[in-house]
N, C-alpha and C positions, 0 to 999 in steps of 0.2 A: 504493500500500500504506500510507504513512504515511498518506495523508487519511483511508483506510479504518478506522486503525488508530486514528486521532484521533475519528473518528467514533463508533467502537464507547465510547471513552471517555470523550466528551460522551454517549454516554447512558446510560453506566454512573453517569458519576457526577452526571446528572442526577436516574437512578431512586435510585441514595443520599440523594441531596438529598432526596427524595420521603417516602425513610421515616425519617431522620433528622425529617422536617416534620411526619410522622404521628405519630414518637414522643413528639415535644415536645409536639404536639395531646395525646396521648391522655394522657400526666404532666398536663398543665395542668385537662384535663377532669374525671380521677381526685382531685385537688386541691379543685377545686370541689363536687364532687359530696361528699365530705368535709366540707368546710365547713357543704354543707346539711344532711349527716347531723348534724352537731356540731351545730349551731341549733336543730334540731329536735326532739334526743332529749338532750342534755344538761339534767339538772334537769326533767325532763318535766313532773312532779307539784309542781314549786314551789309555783304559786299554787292557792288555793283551786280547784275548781270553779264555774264560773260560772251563772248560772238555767239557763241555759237547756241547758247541758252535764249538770245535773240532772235535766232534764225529758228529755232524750234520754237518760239512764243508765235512768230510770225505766224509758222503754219497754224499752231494752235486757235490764231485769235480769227484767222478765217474759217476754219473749222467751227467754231464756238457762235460767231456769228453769221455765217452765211450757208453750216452745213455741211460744205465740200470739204473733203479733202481727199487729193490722189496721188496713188503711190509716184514717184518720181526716183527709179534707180541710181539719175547720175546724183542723186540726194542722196546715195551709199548709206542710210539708214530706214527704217521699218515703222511701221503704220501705227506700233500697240503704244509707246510715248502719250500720243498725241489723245488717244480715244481713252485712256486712263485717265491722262489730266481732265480730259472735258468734265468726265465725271465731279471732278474737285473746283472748276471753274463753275458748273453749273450749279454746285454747292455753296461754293464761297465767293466766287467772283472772280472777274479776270484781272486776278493779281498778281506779284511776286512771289505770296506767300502761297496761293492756291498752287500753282506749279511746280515751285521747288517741293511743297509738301506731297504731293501724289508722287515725287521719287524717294525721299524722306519717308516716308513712311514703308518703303517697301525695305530701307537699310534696317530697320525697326525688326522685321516683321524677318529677315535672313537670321538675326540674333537668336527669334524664338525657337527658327526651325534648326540651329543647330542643337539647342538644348536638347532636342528630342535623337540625339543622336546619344546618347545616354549609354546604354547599352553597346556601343560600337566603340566610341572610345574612353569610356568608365566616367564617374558621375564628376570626380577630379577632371577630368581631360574634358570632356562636355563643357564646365563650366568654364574651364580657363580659356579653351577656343571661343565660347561665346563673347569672355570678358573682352579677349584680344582684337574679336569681331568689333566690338562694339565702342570700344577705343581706338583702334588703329588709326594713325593718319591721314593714311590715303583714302579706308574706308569711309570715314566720316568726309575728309572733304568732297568726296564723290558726291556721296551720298543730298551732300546736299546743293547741287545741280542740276539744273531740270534739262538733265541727259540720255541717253540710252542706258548707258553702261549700269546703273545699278537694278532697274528692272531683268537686264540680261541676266546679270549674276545672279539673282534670284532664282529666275527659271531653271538656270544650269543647276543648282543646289534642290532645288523641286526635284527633279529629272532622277537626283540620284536617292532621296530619301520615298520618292516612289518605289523603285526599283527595291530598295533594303525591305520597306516595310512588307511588300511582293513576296520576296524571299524569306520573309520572316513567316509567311503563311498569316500576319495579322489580320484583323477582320478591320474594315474603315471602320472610322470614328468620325465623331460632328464636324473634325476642320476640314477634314478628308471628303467627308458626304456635303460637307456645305463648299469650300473650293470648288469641288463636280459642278453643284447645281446653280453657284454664278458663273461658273464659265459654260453650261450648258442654255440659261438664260439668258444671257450678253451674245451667243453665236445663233441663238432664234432669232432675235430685234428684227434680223430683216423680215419676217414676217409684217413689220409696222409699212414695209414697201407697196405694201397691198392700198394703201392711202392715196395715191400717187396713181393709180387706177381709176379710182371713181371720184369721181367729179361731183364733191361734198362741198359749199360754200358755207354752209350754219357748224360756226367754231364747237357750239356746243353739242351737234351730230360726229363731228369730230372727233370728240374729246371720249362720248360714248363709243364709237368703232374704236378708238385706242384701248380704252380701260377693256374692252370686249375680247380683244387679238389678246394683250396682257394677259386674263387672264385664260385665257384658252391655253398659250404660252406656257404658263404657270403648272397648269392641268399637266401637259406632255411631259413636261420636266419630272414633274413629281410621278408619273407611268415610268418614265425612261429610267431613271434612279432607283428604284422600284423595282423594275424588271434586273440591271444590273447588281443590285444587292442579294436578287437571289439566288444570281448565276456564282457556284462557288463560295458562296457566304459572303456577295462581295467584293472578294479577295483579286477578283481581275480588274474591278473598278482602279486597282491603283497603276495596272499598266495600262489604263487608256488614258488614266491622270497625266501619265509621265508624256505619252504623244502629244496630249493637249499641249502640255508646257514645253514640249519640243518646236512642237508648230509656231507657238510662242515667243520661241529662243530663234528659230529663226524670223518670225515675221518681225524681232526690236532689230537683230544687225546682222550683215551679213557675214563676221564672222563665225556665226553658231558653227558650219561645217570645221573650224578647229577646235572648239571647246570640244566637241561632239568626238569628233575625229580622234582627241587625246584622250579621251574616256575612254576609247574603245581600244584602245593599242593598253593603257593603263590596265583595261580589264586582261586583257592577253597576256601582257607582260608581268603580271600578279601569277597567272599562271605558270608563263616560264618559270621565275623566279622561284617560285615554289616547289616545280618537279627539281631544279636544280638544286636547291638546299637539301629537301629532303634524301637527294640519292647520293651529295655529299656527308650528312649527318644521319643518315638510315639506324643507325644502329643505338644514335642516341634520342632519337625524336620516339615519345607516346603518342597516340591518339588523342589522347584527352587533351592535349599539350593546345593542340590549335585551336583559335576561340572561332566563332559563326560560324561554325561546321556545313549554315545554311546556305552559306555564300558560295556556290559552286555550282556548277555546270549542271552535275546529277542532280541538284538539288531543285535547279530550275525546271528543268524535264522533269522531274517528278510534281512539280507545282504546276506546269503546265497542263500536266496528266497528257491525254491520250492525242493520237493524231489527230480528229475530227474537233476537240475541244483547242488542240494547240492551231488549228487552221483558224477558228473562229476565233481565239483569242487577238491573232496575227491580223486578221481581215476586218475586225471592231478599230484594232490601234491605227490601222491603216487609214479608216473612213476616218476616225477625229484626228488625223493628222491634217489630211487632207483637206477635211469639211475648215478645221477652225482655220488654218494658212488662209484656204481660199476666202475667210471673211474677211480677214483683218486686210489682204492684198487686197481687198476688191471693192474696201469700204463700204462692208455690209450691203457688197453687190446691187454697187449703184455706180462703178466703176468698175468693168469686165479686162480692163487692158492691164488693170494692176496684176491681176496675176499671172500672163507671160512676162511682166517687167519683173517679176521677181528673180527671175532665172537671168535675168541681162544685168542685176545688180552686182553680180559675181564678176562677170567682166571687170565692171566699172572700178568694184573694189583691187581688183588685184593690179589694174591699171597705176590706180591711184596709192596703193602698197609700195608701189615700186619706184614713184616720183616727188612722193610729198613727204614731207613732216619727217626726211632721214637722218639717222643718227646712230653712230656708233653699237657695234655690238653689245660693249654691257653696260649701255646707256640709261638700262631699266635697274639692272645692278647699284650703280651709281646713284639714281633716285632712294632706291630702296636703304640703301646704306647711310643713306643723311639722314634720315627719321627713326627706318624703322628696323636698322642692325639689330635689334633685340628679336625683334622676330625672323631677321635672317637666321640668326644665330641660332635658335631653337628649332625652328624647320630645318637647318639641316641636321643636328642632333634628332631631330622626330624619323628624319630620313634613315640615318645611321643606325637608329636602333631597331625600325620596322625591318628593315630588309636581317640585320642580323639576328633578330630573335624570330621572324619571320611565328610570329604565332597570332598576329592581328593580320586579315586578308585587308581589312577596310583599311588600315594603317597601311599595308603596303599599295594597294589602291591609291589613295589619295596622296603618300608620298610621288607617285609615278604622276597620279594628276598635276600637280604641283610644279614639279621638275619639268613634266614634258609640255606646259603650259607657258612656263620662262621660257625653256630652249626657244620650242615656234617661234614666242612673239621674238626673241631676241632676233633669231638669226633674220626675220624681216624687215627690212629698211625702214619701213614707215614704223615711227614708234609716237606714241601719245601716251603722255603718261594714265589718262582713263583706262588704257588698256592693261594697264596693271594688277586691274579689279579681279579680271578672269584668273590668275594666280594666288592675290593676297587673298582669297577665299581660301585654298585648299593650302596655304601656306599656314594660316591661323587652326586649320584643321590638325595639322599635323604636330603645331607646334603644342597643339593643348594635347594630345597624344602622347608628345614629350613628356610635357609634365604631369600625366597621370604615371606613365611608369616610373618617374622621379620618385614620385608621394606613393607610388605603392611597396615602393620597398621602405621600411624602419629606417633604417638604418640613414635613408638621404630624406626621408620626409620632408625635414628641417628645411635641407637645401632648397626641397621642391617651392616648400613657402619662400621664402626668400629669392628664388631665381624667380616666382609668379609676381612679388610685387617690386623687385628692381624691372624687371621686364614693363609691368604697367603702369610704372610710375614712370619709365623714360617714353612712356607711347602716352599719356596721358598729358606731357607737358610737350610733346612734340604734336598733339593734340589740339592742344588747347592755344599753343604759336600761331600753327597755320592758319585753325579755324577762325582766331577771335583777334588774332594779334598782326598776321603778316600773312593775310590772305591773299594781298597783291604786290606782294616782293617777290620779284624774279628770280631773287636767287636760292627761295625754296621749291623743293620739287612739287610737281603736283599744281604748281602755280606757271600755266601756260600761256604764255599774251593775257593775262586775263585785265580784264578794266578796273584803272584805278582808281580809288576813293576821291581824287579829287574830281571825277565824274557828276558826284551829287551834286557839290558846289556849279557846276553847268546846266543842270536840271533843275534849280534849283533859281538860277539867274532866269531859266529861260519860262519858268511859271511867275516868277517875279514882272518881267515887264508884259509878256502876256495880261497878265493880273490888271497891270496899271493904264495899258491902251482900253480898259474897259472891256474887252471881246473876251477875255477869258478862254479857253479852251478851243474860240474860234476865229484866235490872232493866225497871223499866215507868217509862217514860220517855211525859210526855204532854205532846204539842206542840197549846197552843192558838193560838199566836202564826198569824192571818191569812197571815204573809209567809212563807216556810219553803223555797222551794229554793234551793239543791239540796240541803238537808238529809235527803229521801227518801233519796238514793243514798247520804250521808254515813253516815246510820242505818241500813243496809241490812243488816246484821249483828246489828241488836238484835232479837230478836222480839216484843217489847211494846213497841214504839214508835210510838205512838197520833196521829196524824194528823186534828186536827179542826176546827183555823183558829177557832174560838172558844173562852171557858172555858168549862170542866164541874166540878163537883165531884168533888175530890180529897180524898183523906186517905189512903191505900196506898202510891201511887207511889212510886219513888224521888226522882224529879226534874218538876220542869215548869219547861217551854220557854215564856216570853211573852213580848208586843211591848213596848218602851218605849214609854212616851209614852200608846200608845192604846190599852192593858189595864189600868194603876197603878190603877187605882181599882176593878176588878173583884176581880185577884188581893190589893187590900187585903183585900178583905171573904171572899174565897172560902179565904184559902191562909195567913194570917196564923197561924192557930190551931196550925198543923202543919208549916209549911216557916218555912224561912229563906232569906236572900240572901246568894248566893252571887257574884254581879258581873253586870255587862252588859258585851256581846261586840259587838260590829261584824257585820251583815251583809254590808249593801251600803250607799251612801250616802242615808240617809234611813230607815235599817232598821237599828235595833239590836235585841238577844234581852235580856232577862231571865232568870238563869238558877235557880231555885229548886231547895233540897234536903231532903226530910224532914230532921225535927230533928234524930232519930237517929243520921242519917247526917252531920251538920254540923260541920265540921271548926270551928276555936277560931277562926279571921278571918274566919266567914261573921258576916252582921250580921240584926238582927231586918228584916223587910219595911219598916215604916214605918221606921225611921229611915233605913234605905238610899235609899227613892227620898220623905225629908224628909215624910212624912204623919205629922198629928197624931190621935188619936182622942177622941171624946167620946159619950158616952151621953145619947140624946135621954129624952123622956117613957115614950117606948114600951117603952123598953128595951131598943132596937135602937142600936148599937155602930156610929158614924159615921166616917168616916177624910175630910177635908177636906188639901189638898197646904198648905205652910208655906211663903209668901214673903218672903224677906229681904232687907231694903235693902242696896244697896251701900256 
């Protein structure tokens, strides 16, 4: 009776043990996930906009207002950006903050789903990847850019925590069953095309045929999900997940075919890797030794079961690969051309691989190394130790993702540092991999604590630099041409005298300056703000916008008569504005044109009025 009684209480107060361990998990998780939100969304809208979060506002704000928008290959980026943000503009507004947040929120949202990777690289190494995730430099500055890259990286992370859970035989759960059924919801919409058919003038007959389609929409979803839940317990619902999100990873950029491409050599060479160790070490390797026994080849074939059910499984992934590309290429197929232009994007990109934005081979190296050495340092230790203990597949998995994700982008000309995303994901994976085998032996525990928070402490202040302190210094990494802060002070001038001619928002403002984004989106509020990259004659306007340096001798002769200067503004490095004001409007410290940018005038024979620049010795 006492052994019985001891017994009952070894496992009572084992299972206490259990959720005292769970609780502490999910506090530490909840913490982290915290932090990410705080990086991300604190000060969202600091820095300027950068070009090319410009040129994506642009499309955006035609989209949001007029509806359209079509895929454009030599645009070498993907349709899914833009129809997410709407979501967040038609929520919030067409703002700075609405945009940058609908990519913000998805860096947020990578932190939770590596926590759930738990079990793959133990609760230690789960949390420290997450922390690393959700600290890291480059990740947080990405993250809050209203860019491709951090949606991409998401998907890529989707793709493979599909696949795990697949092979884990688990059954979907609410995030799993609710992911499905918005993106099975959002790839109906165009059933709302059916509008555009009948010839309905009464808004309010309208509004019922909507609410009508919706929910009929609604209906099918909840059948479709439904049927899929009962094929298998489910359990195939997560590899049509993984298609959707593949469809996904390709329809943000076109480089999905390398992410994709180094998973699958990764998957292969996990393999190698394996038969090799094991026929070098045969005699010292047990069975029990290797952890997800589930992660193999047999194990998929046997999860896929039989031929008839593996054809159907193959031929389900195939239609939502195909179905969701073809919506998001085709703008919810109201645009048919977008999806042969998908397949011409590839051209476009490896064109432009090969001519733009080059730089050295370990050019991405060298980035990495000015921030975030602490995380080089530990992924390659995560590297060193998966392949020599070789008893974690996902560890050597993702060691190979990682590596063979550097190599690519490295050995290709074209380098950005955004493209760095697609690595520091499985770079942070591995490195929290590290430090659970550090903390799982006694004996370095200690260390492990100690190498987690010298590691988060040098990524938290090199963090907190770039994000809040030197977001537009050139000479950190991750900081590309981007536009700098004295930007506002020009935006800032130019709602100032708008303001004061009384027109407000409908002063005419004419921008000849060549260089100009993202000032589109900037001026996106003014309705006479004229866009024409060279000068024109003026005398009306309130304001004109020109380039330093390589307009001064146009806008002498063209604007002298009728404007004055008002200062020059910073664009981006090597891009300054000039910012010109009707006279009228000229406040007492604006200065005449020639003296400001030092021209002298003279009157030749002709009686044509000369402006030559004035050099003065030092």
């Amino acid at each position: 009776m006492e052994l019985i009684g001891f017994t009952k209480f070894d496992e009572m107060s084992f299972i206490s043990g259990e959720k005292r361990k769970d609780r502490l998990f999910l506090t530490c998780a909840c913490l982290v996930v915290a932090l990410a939100f705080f990086f991300r969304f604190y000060q969202l809208t600091l820095k300027p906009l950068h070009h090319d979060e410009g040129v994506n506002g642009y499309f955006l704000q035609t989209l949001f207002q007029k509806g359209v928008y079509q895929y454009d290959p030599s645009n070498y980026h993907g349709p899914t950006l833009y129809y997410i943000a709407l979501v967040f503009v038609k929520t919030f507004g067409l703002e700075d903050f609405s945009i940058r947040a609908s990519v913000a929120i998805f860096g947020v949202l990578m932190v939770v789903m590596v926590l759930w990777l738990r079990r793959f690289l133990g609760e230690v190494g789960s949390l420290s990847a997450a922390l690393f995730l959700a600290v890291t430099p480059g990740m947080v500055f990405i993250s809050r850019y209203f860019i491709h890259e951090t949606f991409f990286v998401f998907c890529s992370l989707a793709i493979v925590l599909c696949v795990l859970f697949f092979l884990e035989g688990k059954r979907p759960g609410i995030f799993t069953i609710a992911t499905s059924a918005l993106i099975c919801f959002v790839c109906l919409l165009p059933a709302l095309n059916v509008l555009s058919m009948i010839d309905v003038k009464n808004e309010n007959m309208v509004l019922v045929i909507k609410i009508a389609v919706l929910a009929i929409e609604s209906v099918f979803v909840f059948l479709l999900l439904q049927s899929a839940l009962r094929w298998d317990e489910g359990r195939r619902l997560y590899l049509m997940l993984a298609a959707a999100f593949l469809a996904l990873l390709s329809a943000t950029k076109e480089t999905a075919f390398i992410t994709v491409g180094t998973m699958a050599l990764a998957v292969f060479f996990t393999w190698v890797w394996l038969k090799i160790y094991q026929g070098i070490f045969a005699s010292k390797l047990k069975k029990e030794e290797m952890k997800e026994s589930e992660l193999t080849w047999a194990n998929f074939r046997q999860k896929i079961g039989s031929k008839k059910q593996a054809i159907l499984t193959g031929v389900a992934c195939l239609v939502v690969f195909l179905y969701v590309g073809a919506v998001f290429f085709s703008s919810f197929f109201t645009y048919k051309e977008g999806i042969p232009k998908a397949f011409e994007a590839y051209a476009f990109w490896s064109k432009t691989a090969n001519t733009d934005h080059q730089a050295p081979m370990l050019r991405y190296l060298e980035w990495l190394w000015k921030l975030e050495y602490s995380l080089v340092v530990l992924s390659v230790l995560g590297i060193i130790i998966a392949f020599l203990k070789a008893r974690n597949r996902f560890a050597i998995f993702t060691a190979l993702w990682a590596f063979g994700l550097f190599l690519a982008y490295s050995l290709i000309p074209y380098k950005t540092p955004w493209l760095i995303l697609s690595f520091l994901l499985p770079m942070c994976l591995i490195s929290g991999y590290a430090i659970n085998e550090i903390a799982s032996n006694r004996r370095l525990s200690i260390v492990g604590l100690i190498v987690v928070l010298v590691a988060c402490g040098s990524l938290l202040y090199h963090s907190f630099e770039i994000n809040f302190w030197r977001y537009d210094d050139e000479d950190m990494p991750y900081v590309y041409a981007h536009t700098k802060r004295g930007y506002r002070e020009f935006l800032q001038q130019i709602q100032h005298y708008a303001e004061k001619s009384g027109k407000g928002n409908d002063a005419t403002i004419q921008i000849v300056t060549p260089e100009y984004w993202p000032l589109p989106w900037d001026l996106r509020n003014y309705n006479r703000a004229n866009f024409y990259g060279y000068v024109v004659p003026s005398t009306t306007a309130e304001l004109i916008v020109a380039q330093k340096d390589r307009q001064e001798s146009e806008i002498m002769r063209e604007y002298k008569k009728h404007y004055k200067y008002v200062g020059e503004y910073p664009l981006r490095p090597g891009v300054d504005f000039i910012l010109l004001v009707r006279r009228d409007l000229a406040d007492s410290n604006t200065k005449e044109i020639n003296e400001a940018l030092h021209y002298e005038s003279f009157e030749k024979s002709d009686g044509a009025t000369h402006f030559v620049p004035l050099f003065k010795e030092n």
